[in-house]
C-alpha positions as CSV (number, residue, x, y, z in Angstrom):
1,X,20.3,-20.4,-17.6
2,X,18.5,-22.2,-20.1
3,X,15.2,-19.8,-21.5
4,X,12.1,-21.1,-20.7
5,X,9.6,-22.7,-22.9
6,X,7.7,-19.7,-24.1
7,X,5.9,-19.0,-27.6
8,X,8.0,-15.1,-28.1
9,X,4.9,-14.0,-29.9
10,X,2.1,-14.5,-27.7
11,X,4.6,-13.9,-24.7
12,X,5.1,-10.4,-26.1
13,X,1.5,-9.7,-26.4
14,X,0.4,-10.8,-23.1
15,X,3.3,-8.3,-22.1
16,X,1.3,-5.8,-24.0
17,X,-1.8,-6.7,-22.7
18,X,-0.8,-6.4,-18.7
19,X,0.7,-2.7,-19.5
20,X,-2.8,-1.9,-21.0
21,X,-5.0,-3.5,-18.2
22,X,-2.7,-1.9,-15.8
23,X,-3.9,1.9,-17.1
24,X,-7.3,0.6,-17.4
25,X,-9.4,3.5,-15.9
26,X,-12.1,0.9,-14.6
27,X,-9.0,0.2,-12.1
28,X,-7.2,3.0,-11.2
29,X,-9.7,5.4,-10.5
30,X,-11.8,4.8,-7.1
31,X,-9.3,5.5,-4.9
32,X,-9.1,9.4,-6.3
33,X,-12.2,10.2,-6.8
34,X,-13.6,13.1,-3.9
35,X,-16.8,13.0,-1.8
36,X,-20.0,14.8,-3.9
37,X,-20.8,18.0,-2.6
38,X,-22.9,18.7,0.0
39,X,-24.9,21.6,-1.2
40,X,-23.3,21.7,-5.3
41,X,-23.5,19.7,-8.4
42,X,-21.2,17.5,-9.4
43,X,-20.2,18.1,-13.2
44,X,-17.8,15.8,-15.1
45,X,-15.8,17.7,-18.0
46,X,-13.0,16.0,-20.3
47,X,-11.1,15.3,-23.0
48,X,-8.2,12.7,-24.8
49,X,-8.2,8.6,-25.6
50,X,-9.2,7.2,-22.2
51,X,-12.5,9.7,-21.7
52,X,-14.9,7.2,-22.5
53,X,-13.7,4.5,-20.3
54,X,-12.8,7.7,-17.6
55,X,-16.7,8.7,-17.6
56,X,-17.8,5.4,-17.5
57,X,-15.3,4.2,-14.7
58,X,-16.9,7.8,-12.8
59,X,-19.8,6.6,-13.8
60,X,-19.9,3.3,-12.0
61,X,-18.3,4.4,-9.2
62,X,-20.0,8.1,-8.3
63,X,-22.9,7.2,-5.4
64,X,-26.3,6.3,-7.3
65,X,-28.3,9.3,-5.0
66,X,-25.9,11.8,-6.0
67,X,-26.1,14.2,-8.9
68,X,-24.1,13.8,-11.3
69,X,-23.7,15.1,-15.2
70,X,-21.6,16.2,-17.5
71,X,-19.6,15.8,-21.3
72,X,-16.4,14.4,-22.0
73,X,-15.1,14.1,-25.7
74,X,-13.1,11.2,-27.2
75,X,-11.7,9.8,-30.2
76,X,-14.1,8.3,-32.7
77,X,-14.6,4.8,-32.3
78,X,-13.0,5.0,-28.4
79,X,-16.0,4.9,-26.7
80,X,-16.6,1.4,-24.4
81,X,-19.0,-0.1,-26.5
82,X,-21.2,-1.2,-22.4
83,X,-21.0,3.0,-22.0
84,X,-22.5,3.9,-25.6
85,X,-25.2,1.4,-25.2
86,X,-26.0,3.1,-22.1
87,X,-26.1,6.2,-23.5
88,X,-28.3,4.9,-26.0
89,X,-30.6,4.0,-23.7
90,X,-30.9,6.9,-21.8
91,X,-29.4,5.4,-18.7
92,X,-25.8,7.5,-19.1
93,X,-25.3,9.8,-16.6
94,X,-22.5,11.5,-18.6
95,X,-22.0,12.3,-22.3
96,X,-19.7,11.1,-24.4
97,X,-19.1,12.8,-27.6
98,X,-16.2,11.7,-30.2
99,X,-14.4,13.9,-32.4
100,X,-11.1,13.1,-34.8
101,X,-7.5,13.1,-33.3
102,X,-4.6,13.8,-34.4
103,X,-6.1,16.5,-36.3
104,X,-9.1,18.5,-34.9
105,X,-12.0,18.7,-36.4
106,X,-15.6,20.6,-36.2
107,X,-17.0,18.0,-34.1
108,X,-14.0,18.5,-31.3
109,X,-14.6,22.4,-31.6
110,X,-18.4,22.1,-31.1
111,X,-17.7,19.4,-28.0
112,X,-14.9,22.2,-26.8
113,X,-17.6,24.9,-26.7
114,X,-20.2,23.4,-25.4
115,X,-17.8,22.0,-22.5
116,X,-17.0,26.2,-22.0
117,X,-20.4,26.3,-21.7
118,X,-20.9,24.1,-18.8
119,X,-17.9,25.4,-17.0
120,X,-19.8,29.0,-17.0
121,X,-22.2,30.0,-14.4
122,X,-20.5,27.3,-11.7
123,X,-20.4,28.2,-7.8
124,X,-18.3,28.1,-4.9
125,X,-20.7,25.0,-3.7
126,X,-19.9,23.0,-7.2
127,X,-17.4,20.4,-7.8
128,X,-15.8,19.9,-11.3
129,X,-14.4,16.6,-12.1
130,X,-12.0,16.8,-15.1
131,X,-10.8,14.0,-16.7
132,X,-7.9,14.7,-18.8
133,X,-6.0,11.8,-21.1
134,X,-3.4,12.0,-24.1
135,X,-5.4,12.9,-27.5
136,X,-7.2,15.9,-25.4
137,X,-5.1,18.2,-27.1
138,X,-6.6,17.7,-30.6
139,X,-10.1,16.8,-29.0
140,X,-10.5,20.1,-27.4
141,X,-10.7,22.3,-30.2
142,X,-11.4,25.9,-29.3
143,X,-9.2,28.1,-31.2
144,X,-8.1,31.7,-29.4
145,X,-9.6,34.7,-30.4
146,X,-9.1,35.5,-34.4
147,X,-8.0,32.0,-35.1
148,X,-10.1,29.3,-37.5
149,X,-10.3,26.0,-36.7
150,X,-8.4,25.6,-40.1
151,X,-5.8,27.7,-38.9
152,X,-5.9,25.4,-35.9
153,X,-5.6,22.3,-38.4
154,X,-2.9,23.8,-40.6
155,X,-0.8,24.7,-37.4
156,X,-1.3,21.1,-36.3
157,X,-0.5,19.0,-39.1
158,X,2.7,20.8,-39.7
159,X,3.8,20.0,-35.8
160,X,2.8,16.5,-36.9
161,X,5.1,16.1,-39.9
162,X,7.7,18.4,-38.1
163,X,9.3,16.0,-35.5
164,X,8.6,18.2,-33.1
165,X,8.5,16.7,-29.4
166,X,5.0,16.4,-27.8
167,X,6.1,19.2,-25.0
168,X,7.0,21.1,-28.0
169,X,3.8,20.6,-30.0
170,X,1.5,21.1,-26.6
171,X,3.7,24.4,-26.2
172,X,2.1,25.7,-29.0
173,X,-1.1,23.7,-29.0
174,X,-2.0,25.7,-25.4
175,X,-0.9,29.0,-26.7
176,X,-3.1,29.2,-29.9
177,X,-6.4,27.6,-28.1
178,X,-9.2,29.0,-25.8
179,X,-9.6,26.5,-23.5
180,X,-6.2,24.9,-22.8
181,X,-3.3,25.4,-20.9
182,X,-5.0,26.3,-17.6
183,X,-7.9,28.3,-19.6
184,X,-10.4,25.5,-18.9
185,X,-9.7,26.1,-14.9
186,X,-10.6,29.8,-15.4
187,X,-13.4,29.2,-16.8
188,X,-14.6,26.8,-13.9
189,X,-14.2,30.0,-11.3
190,X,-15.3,29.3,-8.2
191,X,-16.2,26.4,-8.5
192,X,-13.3,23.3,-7.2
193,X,-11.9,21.4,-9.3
194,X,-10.2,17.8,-8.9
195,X,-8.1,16.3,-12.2
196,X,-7.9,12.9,-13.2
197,X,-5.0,12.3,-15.3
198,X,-3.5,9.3,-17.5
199,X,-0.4,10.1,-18.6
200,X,1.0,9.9,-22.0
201,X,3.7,11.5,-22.0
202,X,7.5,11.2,-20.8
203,X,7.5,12.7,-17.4
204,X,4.4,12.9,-16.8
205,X,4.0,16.7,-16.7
206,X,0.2,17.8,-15.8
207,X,0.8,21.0,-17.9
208,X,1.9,18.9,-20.9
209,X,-0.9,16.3,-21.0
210,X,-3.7,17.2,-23.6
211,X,-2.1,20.6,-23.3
212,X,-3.3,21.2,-19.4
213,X,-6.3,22.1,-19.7
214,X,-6.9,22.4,-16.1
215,X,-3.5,23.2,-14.9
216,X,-1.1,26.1,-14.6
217,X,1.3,26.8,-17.7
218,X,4.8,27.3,-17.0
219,X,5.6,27.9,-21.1
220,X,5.0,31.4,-22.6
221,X,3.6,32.5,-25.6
222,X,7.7,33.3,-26.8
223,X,8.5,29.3,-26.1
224,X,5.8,29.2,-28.7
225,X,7.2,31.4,-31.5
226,X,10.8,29.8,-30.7
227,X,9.4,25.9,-30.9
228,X,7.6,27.1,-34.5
229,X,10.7,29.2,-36.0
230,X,12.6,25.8,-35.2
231,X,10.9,24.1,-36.9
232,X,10.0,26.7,-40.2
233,X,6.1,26.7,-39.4
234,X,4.0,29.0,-40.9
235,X,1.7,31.0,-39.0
236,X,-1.4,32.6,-40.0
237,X,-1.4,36.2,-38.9
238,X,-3.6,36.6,-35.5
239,X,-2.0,33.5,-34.6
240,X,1.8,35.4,-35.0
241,X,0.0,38.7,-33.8
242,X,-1.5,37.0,-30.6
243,X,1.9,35.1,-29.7
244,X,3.7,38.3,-30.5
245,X,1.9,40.7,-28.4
246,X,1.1,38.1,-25.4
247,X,-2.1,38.3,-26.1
248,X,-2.8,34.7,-26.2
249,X,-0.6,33.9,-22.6
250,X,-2.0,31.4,-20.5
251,X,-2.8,31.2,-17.1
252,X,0.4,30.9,-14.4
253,X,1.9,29.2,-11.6
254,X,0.1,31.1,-8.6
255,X,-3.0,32.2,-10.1
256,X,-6.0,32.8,-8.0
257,X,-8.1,30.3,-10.6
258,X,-6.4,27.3,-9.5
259,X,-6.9,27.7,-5.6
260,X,-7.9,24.7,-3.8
261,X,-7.9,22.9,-6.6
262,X,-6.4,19.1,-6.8
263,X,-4.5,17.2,-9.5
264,X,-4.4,13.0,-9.3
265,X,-2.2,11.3,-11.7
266,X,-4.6,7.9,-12.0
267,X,-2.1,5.7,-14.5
268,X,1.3,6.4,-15.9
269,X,3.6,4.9,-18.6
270,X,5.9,3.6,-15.6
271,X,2.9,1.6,-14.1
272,X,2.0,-0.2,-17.0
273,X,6.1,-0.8,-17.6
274,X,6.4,-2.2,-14.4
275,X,3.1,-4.4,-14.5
276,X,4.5,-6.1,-17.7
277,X,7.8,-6.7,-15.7
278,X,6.3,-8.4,-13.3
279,X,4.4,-10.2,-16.3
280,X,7.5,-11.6,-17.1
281,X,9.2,-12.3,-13.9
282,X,6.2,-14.5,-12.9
283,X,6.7,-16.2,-16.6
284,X,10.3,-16.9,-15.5
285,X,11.8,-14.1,-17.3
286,X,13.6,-11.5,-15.8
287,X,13.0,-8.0,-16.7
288,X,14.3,-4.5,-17.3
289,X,13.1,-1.5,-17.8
290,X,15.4,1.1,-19.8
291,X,13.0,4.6,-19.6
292,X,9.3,5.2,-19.6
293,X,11.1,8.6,-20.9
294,X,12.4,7.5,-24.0
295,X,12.3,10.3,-27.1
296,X,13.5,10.8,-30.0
297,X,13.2,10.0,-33.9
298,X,11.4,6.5,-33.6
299,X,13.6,4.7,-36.1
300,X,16.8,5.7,-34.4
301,X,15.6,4.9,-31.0
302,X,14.8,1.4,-33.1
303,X,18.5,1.3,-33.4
304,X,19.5,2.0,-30.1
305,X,17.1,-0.7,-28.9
306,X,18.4,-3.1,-31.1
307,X,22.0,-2.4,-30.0
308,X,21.4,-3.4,-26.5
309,X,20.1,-6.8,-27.6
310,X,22.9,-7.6,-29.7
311,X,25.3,-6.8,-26.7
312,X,23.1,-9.0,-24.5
313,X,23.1,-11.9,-26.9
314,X,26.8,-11.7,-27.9
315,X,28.5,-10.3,-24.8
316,X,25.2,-10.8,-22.0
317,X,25.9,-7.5,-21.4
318,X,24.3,-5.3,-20.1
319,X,22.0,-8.3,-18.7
320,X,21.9,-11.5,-18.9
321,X,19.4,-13.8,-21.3
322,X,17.0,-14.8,-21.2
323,X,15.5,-11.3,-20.4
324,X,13.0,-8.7,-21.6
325,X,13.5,-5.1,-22.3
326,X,11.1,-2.7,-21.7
327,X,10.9,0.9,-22.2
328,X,8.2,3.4,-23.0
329,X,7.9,7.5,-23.7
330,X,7.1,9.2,-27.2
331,X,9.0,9.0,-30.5
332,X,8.4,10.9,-33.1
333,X,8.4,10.5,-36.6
334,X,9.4,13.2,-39.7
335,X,7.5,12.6,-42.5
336,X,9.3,13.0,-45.5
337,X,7.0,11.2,-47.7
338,X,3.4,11.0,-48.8
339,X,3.3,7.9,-50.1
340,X,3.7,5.6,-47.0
341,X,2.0,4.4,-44.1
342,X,2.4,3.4,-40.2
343,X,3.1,5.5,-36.9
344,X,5.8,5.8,-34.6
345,X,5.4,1.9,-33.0
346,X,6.2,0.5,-36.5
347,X,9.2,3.0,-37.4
348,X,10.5,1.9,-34.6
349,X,10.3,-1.5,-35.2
350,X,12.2,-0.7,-39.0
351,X,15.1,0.7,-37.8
352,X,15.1,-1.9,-34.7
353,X,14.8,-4.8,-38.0
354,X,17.2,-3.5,-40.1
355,X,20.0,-2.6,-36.9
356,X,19.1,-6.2,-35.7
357,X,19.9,-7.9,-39.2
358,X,18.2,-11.1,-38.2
359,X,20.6,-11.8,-35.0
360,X,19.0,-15.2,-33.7
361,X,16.8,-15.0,-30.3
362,X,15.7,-11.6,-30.1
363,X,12.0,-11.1,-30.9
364,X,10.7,-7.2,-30.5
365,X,7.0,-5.8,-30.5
366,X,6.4,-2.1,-30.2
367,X,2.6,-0.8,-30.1
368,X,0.9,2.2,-29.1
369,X,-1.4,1.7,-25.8
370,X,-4.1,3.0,-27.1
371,X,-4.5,0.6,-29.6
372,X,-3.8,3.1,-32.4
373,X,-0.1,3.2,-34.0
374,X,-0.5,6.9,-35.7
375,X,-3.8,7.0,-37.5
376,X,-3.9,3.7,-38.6
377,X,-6.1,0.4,-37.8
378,X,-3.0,-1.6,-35.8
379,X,-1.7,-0.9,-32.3
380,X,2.2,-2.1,-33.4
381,X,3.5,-4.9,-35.3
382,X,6.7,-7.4,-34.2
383,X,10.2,-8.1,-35.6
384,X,11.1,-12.0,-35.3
385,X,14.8,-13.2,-36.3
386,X,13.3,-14.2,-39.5
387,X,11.7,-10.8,-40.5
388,X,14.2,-9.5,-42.6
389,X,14.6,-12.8,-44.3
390,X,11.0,-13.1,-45.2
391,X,10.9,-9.9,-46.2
392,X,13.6,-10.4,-49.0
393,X,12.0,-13.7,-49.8
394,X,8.5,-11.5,-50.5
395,X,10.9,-9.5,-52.9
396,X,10.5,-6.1,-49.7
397,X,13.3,-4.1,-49.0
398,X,13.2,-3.3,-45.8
399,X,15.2,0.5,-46.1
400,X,13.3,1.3,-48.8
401,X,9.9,1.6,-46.7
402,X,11.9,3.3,-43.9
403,X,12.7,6.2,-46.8
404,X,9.3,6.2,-47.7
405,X,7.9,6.3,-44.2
406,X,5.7,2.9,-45.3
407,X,6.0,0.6,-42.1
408,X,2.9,-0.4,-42.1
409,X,2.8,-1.5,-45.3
410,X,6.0,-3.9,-44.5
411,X,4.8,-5.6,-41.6
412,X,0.8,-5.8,-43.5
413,X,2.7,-7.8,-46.4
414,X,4.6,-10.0,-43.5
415,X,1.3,-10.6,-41.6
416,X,3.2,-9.2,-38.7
417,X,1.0,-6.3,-37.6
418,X,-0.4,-6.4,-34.0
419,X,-4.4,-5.6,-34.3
420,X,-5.8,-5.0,-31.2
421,X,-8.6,-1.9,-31.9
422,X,-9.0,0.7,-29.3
423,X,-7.8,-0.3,-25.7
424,X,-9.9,2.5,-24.5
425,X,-6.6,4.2,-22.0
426,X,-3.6,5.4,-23.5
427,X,-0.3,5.6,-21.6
428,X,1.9,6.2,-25.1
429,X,4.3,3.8,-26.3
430,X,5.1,0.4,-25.5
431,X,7.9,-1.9,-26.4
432,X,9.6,-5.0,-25.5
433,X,12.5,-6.9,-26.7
434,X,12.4,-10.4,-25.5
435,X,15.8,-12.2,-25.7
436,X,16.3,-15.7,-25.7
């Protein structure tokens, strides 16, 4: 089969672009969103990436006559820019706040409080709509009792440098906070409660997005010392003294808080996998998606990626070319420098580079769905046959800012970054390896 007459760059990026439209909220929410109340308010509550375009979706969509009010916190910069301009002219009917992710800050405290706030004082008449995205973990920043929010920070940029997984991190992240891991729920009492979710993480685990807010916790406060003695993190001493004693468990499987309450999962990592799929089918490329589970040190995956195209193009095993692989999940990244730059997308993409050494048709972008790779301004980058080769040409070597952690440095000097700005959704890692 000859391949088709396709440009591999802009191919890959209108891959991209039909996994993000896919977890748009503006599309996935009407058909999960409940009847108002009849005799209640109707009060919107949330956190992560996506909460701007999930109140404004909610927004749009809630009846006109109805009540409806409420605060949801986002990333800075994530808010839709039709939504803030609404809110600036008065004509919002929920608030959007934005505080910093990945590490919390006072601004994501005071939007976490003031979000307790509204939960208190609710009745049995009262419907709380929560809408819950990846990023809601650092967002909603309510440390437990005895706890700073620089204890919170300290706790949170080691997890971040640590390699931990994002199950392992949120573990913690629930146990040492005041509104997560089922607390927010709680604090709802009586009132119902429905959950939107967008997932962004592998498996899509209610309890493990933003660190459940609203949902039961199955992990205990001794999965939390184990998860930080694994990975040698200090701990300030009510945080050790609250985890010790049990003080700081979180709400179970069972309890009475979350009776009659409901839990929608809106958009997922495998959705937007298998809209880009069919992205490429359409195109005349057939596709296959590996995992939207995929874990694991991001410039090893890179490797393991790369490994399967080589097969394909030398053996057309385990599929035949032309083709696209897809896959999604959450790498991770251990930081053992502080001199570099980039995220998990574009570690990725170095080991993928360096395994690939330049094998001829295989073209691979890797970007974070949210637009953000880490905490920088680019959403990915992409490795062309030619990468490596340019790079020496430019005088780069390319293991030399894989040691240094400095991928985004490498693909800015290559013009090879992938610059999209915030998507306003977030459904975790993307990539594709289009062979050809």
């Amino acid at each position: 089969m000859s391949p088709p007459a396709i440009d591999p760059r802009a191919f890959l990026r209108s891959l991209f672009d039909a996994a993000v439209t896919r977890a748009l909220p503006a599309h996935n929410t009407a058909a999960f969103l409940p009847k108002p109340p009849t005799k209640g308010r109707t009060v919107v509550l949330g956190a992560g990436k996506a909460g701007g375009a999930m109140a404004a979706a909610v927004d749009a969509l809630w009846p006109a006559d109805a009540p409806l009010s409420g605060l949801v916190v986002t990333r800075y910069g994530h808010v839709p820019p039709a939504y803030a301009s609404r809110q600036q002219q008065g004509r919002a009917r929920i608030e959007v706040v934005e505080a910093s992710h990945p590490v919390p800050d006072a601004a994501g405290r005071d939007a976490a409080r003031r979000i307790a706030e509204l939960a208190h004082g609710l009745t049995a008449d009262d419907l709380v709509l929560c809408l819950i995205s990846g990023g809601g973990s650092a967002l909603l920043a309510m440390p437990a009792e005895g706890l700073t929010l620089e204890d919170k920070q300290a706790v949170n940029k080691a997890l971040l440098k640590s390699g931990a997984a994002i199950d392992e991190m949120n573990c913690v992240r629930k146990h040492l906070s005041a509104i997560k891991g089922g607390r927010l729920a709680a604090m709802c009492a009586p009132a119902r409660v429905v959950t939107l979710l967008i997932s962004d993480v592998p498996g899509d685990a209610p309890e493990v997005i933003a660190s459940g807010p609203t949902v039961p916790d199955s992990t205990t406060c001794a999965d939390a010392l184990r998860i930080l003695e694994r990975y040698a993190i200090d701990l300030p001493r009510a945080a050790r003294e609250g985890l010790t004693s049990g003080a700081f468990e979180t709400p179970k499987p069972g309890d009475a808080c979350f009776e009659g309450h409901a839990v929608h999962m809106i958009a997922t990592p495998q959705q937007s996998l298998e809209a880009a799929a069919a992205f490429a089918r359409e195109a005349g490329v057939e596709a296959h998606i590996l995992s939207d589970e995929i874990e694991g040190e991001s410039h090893v995956v890179g490797r393991v990626h790369a490994a399967i195209a080589r097969a394909v193009v030398r053996r057309g095993e385990p599929f035949a070319k032309p083709c696209v692989i897809l896959s999604g999940g959450e790498t991770t990244v251990t930081v053992k420098s502080k001199q570099g730059r980039g995220g998990r997308a574009t570690e990725f993409l170095m080991g993928c580079a360096i395994a690939l050494q330049g094998v001829e048709g295989v073209h691979v972008l890797a970007a974070d769905t949210d637009g953000i790779d880490g905490i920088e301004d680019n959403a990915g980058a992409i490795v062309t046959p030619d990468t490596l080769a340019r790079a020496a040409a430019a005088g780069l070597k390319a293991q030399d800012f894989l040691d240094r952690n400095d991928a985004y440095n490498f693909f800015a000097a290559l013009g090879d970054l992938v610059m999209t700005g915030p998507t306003f959704t977030n459904v975790n890692d993307f990539r594709a390896l289009l062979v050809l």
